[in-house]
C-alpha positions in Angstrom: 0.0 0.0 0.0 1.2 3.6 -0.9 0.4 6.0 1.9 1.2 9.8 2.3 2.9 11.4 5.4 2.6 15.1 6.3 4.1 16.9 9.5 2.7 19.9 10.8 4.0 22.9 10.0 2.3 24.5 13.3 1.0 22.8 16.4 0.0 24.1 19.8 1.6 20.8 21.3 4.9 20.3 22.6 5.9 17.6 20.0 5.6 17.9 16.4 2.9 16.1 15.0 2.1 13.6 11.6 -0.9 12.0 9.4 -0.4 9.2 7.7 -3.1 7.9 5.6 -3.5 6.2 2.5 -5.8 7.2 -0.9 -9.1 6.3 0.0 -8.4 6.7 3.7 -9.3 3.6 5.2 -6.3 3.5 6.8 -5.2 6.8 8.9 -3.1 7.8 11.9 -2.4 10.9 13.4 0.2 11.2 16.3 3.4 12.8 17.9 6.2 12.0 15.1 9.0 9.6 16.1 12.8 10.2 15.1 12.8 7.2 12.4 9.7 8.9 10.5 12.1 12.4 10.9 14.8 10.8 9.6 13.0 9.4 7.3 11.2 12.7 5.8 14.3 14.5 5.5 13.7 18.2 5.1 10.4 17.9 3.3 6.9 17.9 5.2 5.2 15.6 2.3 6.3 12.1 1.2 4.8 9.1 0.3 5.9 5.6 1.3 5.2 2.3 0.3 4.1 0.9 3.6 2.7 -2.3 5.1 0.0 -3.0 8.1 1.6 -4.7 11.0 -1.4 -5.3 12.9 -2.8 -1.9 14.2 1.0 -0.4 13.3 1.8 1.5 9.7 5.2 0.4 9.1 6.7 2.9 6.9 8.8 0.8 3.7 10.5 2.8 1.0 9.8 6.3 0.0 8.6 6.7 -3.7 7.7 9.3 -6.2 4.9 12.1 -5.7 1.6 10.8 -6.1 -1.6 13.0 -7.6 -3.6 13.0 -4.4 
C-alpha cells in the first residue's frame, strides 16, 4: 500500500505532530512524530511511502515518487 505522510507545520503541542493515511483513507493515523519517521522525511513535510499493516502499526517501507492525491 502507498500512503502519504505530512508533519505539521504548526501545532500548539509540545511535539511535532504527523498524518499518515493512505488514498481512500481507510487507513489513517495521526500522532506525535518519532525520530525514524524524521529521519526518514528529510527536510520535506510531504512524502509518500510504500508501507505495510503490521497489525494496528503503519510500518513505513521505501519512500517513492509524488503521487496525484
Amino acid at each position: 500500500m502507498i500512503v502519504k505522510v505530512q508533519l505539521s507545520t504548526y501545532t500548539e503541542l509540545p511535539v511535532r505532530q504527523v498524518l499518515i493515511y493512505n488514498k481512500d483513507r481507510s487507513v489513517e493515523w495521526q500522532g506525535d512524530i518519532t525520530p525514524e519517521i524524521e529521519r526518514a522525511m528529510g527536510d520535506t513535510n510531504k512524502a509518500f511511502f510504500e508501507a505495510k499493516m503490521r497489525g494496528t502499526v503503519i510500518e513505513l517501507m521505501k519512500r517513492v515518487g509524488g503521487r496525484p492525491w
